[in-house]
N, C-alpha and C positions, 0 to 999 in steps of 0.2 A: 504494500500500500504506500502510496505518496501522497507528499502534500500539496495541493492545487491553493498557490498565494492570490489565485483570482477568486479563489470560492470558497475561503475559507471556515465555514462555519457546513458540519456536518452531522446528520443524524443517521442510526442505523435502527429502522424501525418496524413494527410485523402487526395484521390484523389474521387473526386464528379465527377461522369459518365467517360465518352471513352475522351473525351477533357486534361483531366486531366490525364488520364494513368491510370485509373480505367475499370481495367473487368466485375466490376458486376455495375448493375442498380440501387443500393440501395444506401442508404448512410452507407460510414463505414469507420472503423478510425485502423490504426496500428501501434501498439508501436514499439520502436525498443531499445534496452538496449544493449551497449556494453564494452569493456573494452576500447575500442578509442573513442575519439569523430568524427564527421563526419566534414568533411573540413569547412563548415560553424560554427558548435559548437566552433571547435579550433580558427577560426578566433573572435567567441563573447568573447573567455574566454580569450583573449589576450589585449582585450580592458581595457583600467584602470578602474576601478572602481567603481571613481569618474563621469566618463565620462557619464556613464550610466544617471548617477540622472543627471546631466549638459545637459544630451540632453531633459531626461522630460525634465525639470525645461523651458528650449529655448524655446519647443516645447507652454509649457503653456503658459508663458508670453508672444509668440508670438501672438498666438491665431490662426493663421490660418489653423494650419496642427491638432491643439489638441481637440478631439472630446470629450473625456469626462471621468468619470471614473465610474463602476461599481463595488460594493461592494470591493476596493482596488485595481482594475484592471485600469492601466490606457490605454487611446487607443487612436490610433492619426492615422492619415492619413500619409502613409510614403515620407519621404522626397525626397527618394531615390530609387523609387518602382523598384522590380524583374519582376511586374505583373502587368495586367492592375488591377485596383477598388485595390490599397494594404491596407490592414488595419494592423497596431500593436499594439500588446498590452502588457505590461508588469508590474510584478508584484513587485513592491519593497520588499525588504526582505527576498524575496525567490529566491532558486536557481535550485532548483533541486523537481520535480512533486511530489515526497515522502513526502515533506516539507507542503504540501497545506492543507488546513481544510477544513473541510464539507464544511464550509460557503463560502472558497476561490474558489474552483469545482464549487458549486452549481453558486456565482458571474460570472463564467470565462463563464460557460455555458451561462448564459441570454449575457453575452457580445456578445457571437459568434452565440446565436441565432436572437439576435439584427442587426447584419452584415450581416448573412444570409437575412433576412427579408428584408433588403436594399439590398442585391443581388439580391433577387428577385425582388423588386419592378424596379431597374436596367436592368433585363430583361434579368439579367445572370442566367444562367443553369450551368457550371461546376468550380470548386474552387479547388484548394489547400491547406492544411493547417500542418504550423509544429508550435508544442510548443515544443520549445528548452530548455531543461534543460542539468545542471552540475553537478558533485560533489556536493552535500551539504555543505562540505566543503572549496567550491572555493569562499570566503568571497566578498562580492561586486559584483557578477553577478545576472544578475535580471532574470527572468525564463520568455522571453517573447516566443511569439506567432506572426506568420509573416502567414498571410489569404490572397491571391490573387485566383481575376476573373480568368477565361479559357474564350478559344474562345467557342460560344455555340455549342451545336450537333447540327449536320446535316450530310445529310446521308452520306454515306461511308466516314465519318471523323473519325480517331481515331489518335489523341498524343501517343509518347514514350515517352513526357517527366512525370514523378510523380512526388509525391513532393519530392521523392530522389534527383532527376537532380535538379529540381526548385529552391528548398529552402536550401537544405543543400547542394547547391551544389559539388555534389558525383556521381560520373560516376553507371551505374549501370546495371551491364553486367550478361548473363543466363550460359553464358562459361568459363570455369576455364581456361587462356591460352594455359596453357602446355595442355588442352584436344585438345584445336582449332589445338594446334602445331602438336600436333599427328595425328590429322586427315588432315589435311592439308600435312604431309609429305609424305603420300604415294600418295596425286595424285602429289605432285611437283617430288618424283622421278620420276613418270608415265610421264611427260614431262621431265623433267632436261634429 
């Protein structure tokens, strides 16, 4: 993986089944790279620094919300959930998914298929999931990871929300305005 200084703000992100705002039946995951960050990214990268390791640090010596850590990943039950079952994880030292090692991936992986596993045994069927990265350079942000349950399938259920709306909270539309606008003017002169 490398780093793109044009686009620098990345997520790595997954909707699991129709609950979730997934089209297809399988499991799959999609990146998104761009030169802005997405209204939740802006809002992590505004956060002090400091605050980040101040919230682990609460979360451990609390004990109640702090699950555990995997090969550097730390992951905790969120305080503040978006989602029902939230799990997060985050990676000290790192900011940005170009940054990660073999060993960090391979860690981050057993993390989330560890939470999956407890999904299932939950008796949840669909999820969300973003790992929010930043600039490499944005000193003090940790690269985490925000995983929430879906309500399960059942028949003719399908969500609009994905983990666009969900987790990065970002509106996320199929129409470029000015086209809606356009098509919309000639039936409102047809009444006007």
């Amino acid at each position: 993986m490398r780093f793109d200084s044009e686009a620098p703000w990345a997520s790595i992100n997954a909707n699991h089944m129709l609950p979730s705002g997934s089209s297809l039946f399988h499991p799959h995951t999609q990146g998104a790279v761009d030169r802005f960050p997405t209204t939740f990214q802006r809002l992590l990268s505004e956060v002090s620094p400091e605050l980040f390791q101040v919230y682990l640090d609460t979360e451990k010596q609390g004990g109640e919300r702090y699950v555990g850590r995997v090969a550097g990943t730390e992951w905790l039950a969120s305080f503040a959930p978006v989602g029902f079952h939230e799990l997060r994880a985050f990676i000290p030292g790192i900011s940005c998914p170009a940054q990660l090692s073999h060993e960090q991936v391979e860690g981050l992986g057993r993390g989330i298929a560890t939470a999956l596993n407890l999904y299932a045994e939950l008796g949840v069927q669909s999820f969300n999931a973003a790992l929010y990265g930043a600039p490499p350079t944005h000193s003090g942000y940790m690269l985490n990871l925000r995983l929430v349950a879906r309500s399960n399938l059942q028949p003719l259920y399908r969500s609009d929300a994905t983990y666009y709306e969900r987790l990065h909270w970002q509106a996320m539309v199929d129409t470029l305005p000015e086209e809606l606008a356009e098509r919309a003017r000639e039936r409102f002169r047809a009444v006007g």
